[in-house]
Backbone atoms as SQL, in Angstrom:
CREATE TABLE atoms (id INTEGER PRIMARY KEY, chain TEXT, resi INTEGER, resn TEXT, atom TEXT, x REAL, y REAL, z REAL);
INSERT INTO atoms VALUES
  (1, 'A', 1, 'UNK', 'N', 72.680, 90.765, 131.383),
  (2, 'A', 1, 'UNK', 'CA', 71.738, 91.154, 130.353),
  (3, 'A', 1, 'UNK', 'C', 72.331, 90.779, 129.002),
  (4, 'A', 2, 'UNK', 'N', 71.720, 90.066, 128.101),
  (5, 'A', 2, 'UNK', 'CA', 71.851, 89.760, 127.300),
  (6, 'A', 2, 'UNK', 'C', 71.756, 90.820, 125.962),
  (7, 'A', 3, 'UNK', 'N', 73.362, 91.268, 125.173),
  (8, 'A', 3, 'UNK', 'CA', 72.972, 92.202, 123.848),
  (9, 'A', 3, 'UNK', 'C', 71.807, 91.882, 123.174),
  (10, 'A', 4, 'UNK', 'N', 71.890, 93.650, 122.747),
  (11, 'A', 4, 'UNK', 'CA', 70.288, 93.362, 121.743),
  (12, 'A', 4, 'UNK', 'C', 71.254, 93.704, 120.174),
  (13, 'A', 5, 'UNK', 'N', 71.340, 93.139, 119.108),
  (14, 'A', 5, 'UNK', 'CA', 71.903, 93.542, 118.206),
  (15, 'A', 5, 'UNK', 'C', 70.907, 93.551, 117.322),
  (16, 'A', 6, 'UNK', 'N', 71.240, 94.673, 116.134),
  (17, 'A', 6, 'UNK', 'CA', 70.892, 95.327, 115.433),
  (18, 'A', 6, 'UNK', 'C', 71.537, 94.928, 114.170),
  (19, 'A', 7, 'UNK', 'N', 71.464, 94.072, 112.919),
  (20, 'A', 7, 'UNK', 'CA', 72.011, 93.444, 111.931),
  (21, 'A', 7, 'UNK', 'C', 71.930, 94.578, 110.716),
  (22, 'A', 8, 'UNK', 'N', 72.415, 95.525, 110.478),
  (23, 'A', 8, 'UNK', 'CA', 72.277, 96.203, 108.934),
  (24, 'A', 8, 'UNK', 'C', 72.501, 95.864, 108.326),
  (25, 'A', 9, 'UNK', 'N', 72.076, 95.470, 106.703),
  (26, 'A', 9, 'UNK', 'CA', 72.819, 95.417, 105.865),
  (27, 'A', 9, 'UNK', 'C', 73.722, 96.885, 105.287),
  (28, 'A', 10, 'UNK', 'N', 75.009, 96.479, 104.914),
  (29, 'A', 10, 'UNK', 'CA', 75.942, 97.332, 104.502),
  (30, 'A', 10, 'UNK', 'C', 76.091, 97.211, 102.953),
  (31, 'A', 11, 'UNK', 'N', 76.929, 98.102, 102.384),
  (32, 'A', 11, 'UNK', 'CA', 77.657, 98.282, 100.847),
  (33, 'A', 11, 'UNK', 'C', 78.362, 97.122, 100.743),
  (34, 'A', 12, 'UNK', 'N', 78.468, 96.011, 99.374),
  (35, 'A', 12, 'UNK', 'CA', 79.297, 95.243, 99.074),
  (36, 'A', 12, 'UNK', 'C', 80.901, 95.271, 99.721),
  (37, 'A', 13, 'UNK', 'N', 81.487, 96.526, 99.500),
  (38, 'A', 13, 'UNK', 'CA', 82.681, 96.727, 99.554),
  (39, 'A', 13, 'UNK', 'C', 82.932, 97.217, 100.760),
  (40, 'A', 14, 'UNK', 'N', 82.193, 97.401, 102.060),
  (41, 'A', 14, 'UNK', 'CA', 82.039, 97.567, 103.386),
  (42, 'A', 14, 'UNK', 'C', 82.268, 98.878, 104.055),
  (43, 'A', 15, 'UNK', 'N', 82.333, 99.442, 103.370),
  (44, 'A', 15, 'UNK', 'CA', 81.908, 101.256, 103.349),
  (45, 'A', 15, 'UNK', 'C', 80.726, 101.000, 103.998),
  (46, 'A', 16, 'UNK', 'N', 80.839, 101.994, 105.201),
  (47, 'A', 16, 'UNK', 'CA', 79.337, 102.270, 106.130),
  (48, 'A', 16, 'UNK', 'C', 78.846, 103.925, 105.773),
  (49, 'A', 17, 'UNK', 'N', 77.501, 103.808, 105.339),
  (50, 'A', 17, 'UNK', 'CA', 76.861, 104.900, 104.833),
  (51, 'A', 17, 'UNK', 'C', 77.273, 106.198, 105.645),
  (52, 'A', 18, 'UNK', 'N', 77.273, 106.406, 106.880),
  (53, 'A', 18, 'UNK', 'CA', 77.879, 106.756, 107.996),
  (54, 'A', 18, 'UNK', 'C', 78.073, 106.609, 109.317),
  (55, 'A', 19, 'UNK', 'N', 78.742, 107.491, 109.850),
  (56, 'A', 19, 'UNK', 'CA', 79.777, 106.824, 111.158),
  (57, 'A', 19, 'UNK', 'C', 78.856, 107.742, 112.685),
  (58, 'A', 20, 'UNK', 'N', 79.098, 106.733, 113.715),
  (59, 'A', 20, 'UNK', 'CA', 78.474, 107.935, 114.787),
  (60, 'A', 20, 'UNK', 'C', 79.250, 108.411, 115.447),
  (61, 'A', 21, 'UNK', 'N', 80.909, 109.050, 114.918),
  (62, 'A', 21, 'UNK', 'CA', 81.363, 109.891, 115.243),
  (63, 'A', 21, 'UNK', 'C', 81.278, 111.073, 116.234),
  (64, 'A', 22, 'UNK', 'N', 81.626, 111.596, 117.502),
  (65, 'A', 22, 'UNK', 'CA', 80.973, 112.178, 118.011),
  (66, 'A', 22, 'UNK', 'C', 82.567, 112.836, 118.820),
  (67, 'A', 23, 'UNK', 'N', 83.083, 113.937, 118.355),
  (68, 'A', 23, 'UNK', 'CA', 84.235, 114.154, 118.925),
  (69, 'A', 23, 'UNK', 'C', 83.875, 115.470, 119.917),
  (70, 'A', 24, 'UNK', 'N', 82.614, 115.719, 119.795),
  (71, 'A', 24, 'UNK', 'CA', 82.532, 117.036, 120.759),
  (72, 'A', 24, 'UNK', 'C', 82.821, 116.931, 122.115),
  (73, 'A', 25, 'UNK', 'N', 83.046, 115.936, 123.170),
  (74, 'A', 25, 'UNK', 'CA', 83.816, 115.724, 124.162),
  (75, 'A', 25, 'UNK', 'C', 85.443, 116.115, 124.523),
  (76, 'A', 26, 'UNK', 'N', 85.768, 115.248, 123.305),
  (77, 'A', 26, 'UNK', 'CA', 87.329, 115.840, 123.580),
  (78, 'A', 26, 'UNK', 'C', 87.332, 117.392, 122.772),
  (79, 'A', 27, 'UNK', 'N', 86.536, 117.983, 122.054),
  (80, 'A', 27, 'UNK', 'CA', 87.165, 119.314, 121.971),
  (81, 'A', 27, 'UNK', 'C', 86.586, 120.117, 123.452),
  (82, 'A', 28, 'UNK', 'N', 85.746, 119.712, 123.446),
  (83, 'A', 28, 'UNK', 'CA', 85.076, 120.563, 124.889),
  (84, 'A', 28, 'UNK', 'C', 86.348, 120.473, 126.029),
  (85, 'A', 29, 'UNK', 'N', 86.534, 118.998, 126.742),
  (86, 'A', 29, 'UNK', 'CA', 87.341, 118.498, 127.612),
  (87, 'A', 29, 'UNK', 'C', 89.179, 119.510, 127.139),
  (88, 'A', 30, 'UNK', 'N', 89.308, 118.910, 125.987),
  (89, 'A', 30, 'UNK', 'CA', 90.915, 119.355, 125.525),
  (90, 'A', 30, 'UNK', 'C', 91.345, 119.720, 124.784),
  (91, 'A', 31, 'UNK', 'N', 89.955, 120.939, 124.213),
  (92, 'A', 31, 'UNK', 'CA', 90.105, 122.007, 123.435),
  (93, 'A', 31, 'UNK', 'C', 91.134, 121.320, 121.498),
  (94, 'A', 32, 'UNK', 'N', 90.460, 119.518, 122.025),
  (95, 'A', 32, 'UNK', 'CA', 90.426, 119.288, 120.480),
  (96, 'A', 32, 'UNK', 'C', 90.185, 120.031, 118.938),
  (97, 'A', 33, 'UNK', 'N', 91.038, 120.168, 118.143),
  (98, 'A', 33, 'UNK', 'CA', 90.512, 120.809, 116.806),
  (99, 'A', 33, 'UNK', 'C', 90.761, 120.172, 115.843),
  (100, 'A', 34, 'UNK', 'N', 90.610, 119.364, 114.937),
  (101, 'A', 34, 'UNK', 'CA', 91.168, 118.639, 113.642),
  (102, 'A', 34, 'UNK', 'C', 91.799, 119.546, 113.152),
  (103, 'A', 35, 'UNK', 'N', 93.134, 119.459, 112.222),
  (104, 'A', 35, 'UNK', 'CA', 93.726, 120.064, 111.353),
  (105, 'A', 35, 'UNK', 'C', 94.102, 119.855, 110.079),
  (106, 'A', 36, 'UNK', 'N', 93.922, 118.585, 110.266),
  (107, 'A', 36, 'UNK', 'CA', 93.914, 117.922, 108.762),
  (108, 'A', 36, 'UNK', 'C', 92.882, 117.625, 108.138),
  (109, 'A', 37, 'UNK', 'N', 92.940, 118.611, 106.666),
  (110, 'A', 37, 'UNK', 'CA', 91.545, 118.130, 106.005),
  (111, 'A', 37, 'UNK', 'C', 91.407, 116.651, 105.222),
  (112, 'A', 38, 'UNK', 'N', 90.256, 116.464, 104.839),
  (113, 'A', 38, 'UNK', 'CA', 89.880, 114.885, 104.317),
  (114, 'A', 38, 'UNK', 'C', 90.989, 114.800, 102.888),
  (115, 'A', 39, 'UNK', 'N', 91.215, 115.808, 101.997),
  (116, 'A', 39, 'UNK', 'CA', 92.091, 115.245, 101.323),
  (117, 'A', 39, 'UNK', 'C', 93.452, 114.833, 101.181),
  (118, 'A', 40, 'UNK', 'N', 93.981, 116.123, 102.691),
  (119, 'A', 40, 'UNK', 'CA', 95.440, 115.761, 103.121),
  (120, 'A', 40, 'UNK', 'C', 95.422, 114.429, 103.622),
  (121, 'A', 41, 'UNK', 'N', 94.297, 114.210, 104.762),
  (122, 'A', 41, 'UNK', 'CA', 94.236, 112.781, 105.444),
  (123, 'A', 41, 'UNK', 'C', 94.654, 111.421, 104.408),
  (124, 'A', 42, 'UNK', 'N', 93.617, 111.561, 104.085),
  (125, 'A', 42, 'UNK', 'CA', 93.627, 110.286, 102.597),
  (126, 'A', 42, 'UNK', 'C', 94.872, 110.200, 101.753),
  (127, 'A', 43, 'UNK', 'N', 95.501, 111.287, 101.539),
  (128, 'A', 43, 'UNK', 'CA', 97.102, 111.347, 100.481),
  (129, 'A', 43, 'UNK', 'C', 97.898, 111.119, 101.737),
  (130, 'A', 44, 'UNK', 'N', 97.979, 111.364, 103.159),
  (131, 'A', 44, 'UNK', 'CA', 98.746, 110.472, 103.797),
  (132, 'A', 44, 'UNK', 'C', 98.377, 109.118, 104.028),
  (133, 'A', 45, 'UNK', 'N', 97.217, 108.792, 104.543),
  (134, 'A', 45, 'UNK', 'CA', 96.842, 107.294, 104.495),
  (135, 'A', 45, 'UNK', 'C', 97.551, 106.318, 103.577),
  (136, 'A', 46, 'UNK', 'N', 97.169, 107.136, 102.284),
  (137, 'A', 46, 'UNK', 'CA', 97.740, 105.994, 100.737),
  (138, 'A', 46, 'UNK', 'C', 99.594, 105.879, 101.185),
  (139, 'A', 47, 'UNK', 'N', 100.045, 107.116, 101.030),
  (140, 'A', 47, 'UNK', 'CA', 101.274, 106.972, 101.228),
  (141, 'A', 47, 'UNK', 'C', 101.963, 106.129, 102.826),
  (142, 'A', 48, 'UNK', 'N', 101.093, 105.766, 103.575),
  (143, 'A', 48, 'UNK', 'CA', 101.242, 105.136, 104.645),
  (144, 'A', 48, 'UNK', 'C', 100.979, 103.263, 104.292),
  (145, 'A', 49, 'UNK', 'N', 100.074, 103.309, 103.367),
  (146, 'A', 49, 'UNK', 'CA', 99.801, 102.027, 103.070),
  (147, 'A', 49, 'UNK', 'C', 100.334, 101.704, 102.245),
  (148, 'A', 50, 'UNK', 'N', 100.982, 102.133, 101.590),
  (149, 'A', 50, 'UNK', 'CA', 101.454, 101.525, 100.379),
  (150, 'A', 50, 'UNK', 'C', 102.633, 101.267, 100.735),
  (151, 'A', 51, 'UNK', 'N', 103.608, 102.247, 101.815),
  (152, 'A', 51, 'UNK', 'CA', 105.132, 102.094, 101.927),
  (153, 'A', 51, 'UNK', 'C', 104.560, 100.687, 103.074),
  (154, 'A', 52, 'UNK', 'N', 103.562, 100.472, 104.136),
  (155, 'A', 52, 'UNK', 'CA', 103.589, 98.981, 105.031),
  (156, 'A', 52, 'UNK', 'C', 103.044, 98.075, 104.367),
  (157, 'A', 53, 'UNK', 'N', 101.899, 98.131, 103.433),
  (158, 'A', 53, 'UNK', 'CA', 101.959, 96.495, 102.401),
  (159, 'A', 53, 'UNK', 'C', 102.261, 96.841, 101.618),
  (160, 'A', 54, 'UNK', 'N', 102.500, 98.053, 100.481),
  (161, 'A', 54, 'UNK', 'CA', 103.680, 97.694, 99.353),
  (162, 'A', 54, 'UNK', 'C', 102.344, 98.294, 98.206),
  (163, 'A', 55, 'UNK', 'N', 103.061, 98.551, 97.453),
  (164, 'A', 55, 'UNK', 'CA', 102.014, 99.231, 95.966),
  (165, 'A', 55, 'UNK', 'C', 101.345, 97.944, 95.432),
  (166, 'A', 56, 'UNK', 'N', 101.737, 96.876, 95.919),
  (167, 'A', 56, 'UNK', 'CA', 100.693, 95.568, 95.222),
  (168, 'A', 56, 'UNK', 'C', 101.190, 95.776, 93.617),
  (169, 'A', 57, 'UNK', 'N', 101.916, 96.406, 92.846),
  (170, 'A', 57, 'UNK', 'CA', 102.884, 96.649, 91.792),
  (171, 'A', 57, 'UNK', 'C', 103.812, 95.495, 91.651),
  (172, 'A', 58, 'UNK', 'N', 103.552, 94.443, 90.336),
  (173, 'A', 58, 'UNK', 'CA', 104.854, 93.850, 90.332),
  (174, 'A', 58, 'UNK', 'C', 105.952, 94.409, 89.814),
  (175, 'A', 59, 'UNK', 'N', 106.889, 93.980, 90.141),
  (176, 'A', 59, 'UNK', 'CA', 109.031, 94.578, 89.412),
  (177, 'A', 59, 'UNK', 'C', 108.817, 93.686, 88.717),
  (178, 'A', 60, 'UNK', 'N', 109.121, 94.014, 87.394),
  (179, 'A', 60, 'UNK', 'CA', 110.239, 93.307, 86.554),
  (180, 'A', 60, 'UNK', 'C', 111.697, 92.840, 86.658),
  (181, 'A', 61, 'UNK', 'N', 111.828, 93.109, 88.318),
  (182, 'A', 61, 'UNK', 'CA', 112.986, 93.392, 88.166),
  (183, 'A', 61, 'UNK', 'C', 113.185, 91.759, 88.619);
């Protein structure tokens, strides 16, 4: 069977309006709970990306 795709257009900068996220399985199955909220998440993310490609910051040095 041949896919049927569905073409959206998206945001310039490729941000999707939203996600179909759906974690109620694994909390059901393995009593999943998130613990980290969206702003802790994101202040680790940055600090994760920046120390593996680098602050994009030039040195003077």
């Amino acid at each position: 069977m041949k896919a049927k795709r569905r073409v959206m257009k998206l945001p310039r900068n490729g941000d999707v309006p939203f996600t179909q996220a759906n974690i109620s399985l694994a909390q059901r199955e393995f009593g999943y709970k998130s613990i980290t909220d969206l702003q802790t998440g994101l202040k680790k993310f940055l600090r994760w990306y920046e120390k593996y490609y680098g602050s994009g910051k030039k040195s003077n040095h």
